[in-house]
C-alpha angles and dihedrals in degrees: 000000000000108000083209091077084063106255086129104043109052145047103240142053110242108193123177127200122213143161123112132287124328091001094130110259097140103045093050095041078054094052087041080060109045084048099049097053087051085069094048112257139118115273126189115192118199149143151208143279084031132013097141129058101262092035085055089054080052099059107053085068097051097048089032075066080228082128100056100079096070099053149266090282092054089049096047087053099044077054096051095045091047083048099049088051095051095049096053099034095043125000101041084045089052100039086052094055085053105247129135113265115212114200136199104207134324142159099351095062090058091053091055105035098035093036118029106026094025090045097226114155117275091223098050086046094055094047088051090054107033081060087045102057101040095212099321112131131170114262086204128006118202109215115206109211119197137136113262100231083064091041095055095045090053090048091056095042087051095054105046105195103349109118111244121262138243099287102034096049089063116095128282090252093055083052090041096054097044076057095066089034085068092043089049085046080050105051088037090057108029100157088064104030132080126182111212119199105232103177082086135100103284096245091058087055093054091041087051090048098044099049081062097045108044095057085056088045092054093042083056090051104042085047085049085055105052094044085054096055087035095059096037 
């Protein structure tokens, strides 16, 4: 693992999942959790947009689509100041206590839905987060891979009678597509990255997940460890 993605300079363990609508995350953040704690360690479960108090008044108007009309630029930087909020209120302050934080999207997502699908500038997306998150990167990010015409029947299934938001009302291409743009973030970073097949029974998949989280849990620990008996 590149020490350059933080596992080495810092207390905690910071993972992301990403991959497009009704591809599991949740459900499998939820199952990582519940793991984890069975082991013993501090677990912090969020998501994005929201996870703090003012990201999650944030994130009623992106998925409300109220944001829409001004723009993806607008929209790419309502996402960066809710993200910016979120890392220094609650992920930075967990990650420094030392506890696993468990994240339900983040850059990367803007990378796929403001860049490649919404067609803003690289360069002016990377300026945006490099600004949000202050320094904090994922040590490892889960990529749920599954194809978008399941997705979005999941999606639909998971929310009854709710009329789909923002994101999951747009066509099957545009999903489609979001869905190659994570495959191309995977193969270009392949140290942080891991593509999960979700269009599996749900326990394979936490098996799967888990099998790449756990080693990285145990390296945290052990480096937790060491700096303790170091400094005593």
């Amino acid at each position: 693992m590149k020490s350059s993605i933080g596992l080495a300079t810092r207390p905690g363990l910071f993972v992301t999942f990403e991959g497009g609508e009704g591809a599991g995350k949740s459900t499998q953040i939820r199952r990582l959790a519940d793991s984890l704690r069975l082991s013993g360690r501090d677990v912090l479960v969020t998501r994005e947009p929201g996870g703090s108090a003012g990201a999650e008044a944030v994130r009623h108007v992106l998925l409300s689509g109220a944001a829409e009309e001004f723009g993806i630029r607008m929209e790419a930087m309502l996402f960066a100041a809710a993200r910016n909020d979120h890392v220094e209120e609650v992920i930075r302050p967990a990650l420094e206590r030392g506890a696993i934080v468990l994240c339900d999207r983040f850059i990367d997502s803007s990378r796929v839905y403001q860049g490649v699908t919404g067609n803003l500038e690289p360069e002016y997306l990377e300026i945006l987060q490099r600004i949000a998150i202050n320094g904090v990167r994922p040590d490892c990010t889960i990529i749920l891979d599954l194809p978008a015409e399941k997705g979005l029947a999941r999606a639909r299934t998971r929310g009854g009678e709710a009329a789909p938001d923002r994101f999951e009302k747009e066509e099957l291409q545009t999903h489609e597509k979001r869905r190659e743009a994570y495959l191309e973030i995977a193969t270009a970073d392949p140290d942080r990255c891991h593509v999960v097949d979700a269009d599996r029974p749900e326990e394979e998949i936490a098996a799967r997940v888990l099998a790449i989280v756990e080693p990285l849990a145990r390296h945290q620990a052990a480096t937790e460890t060491t700096d303790a008996e170091t400094v005593g």
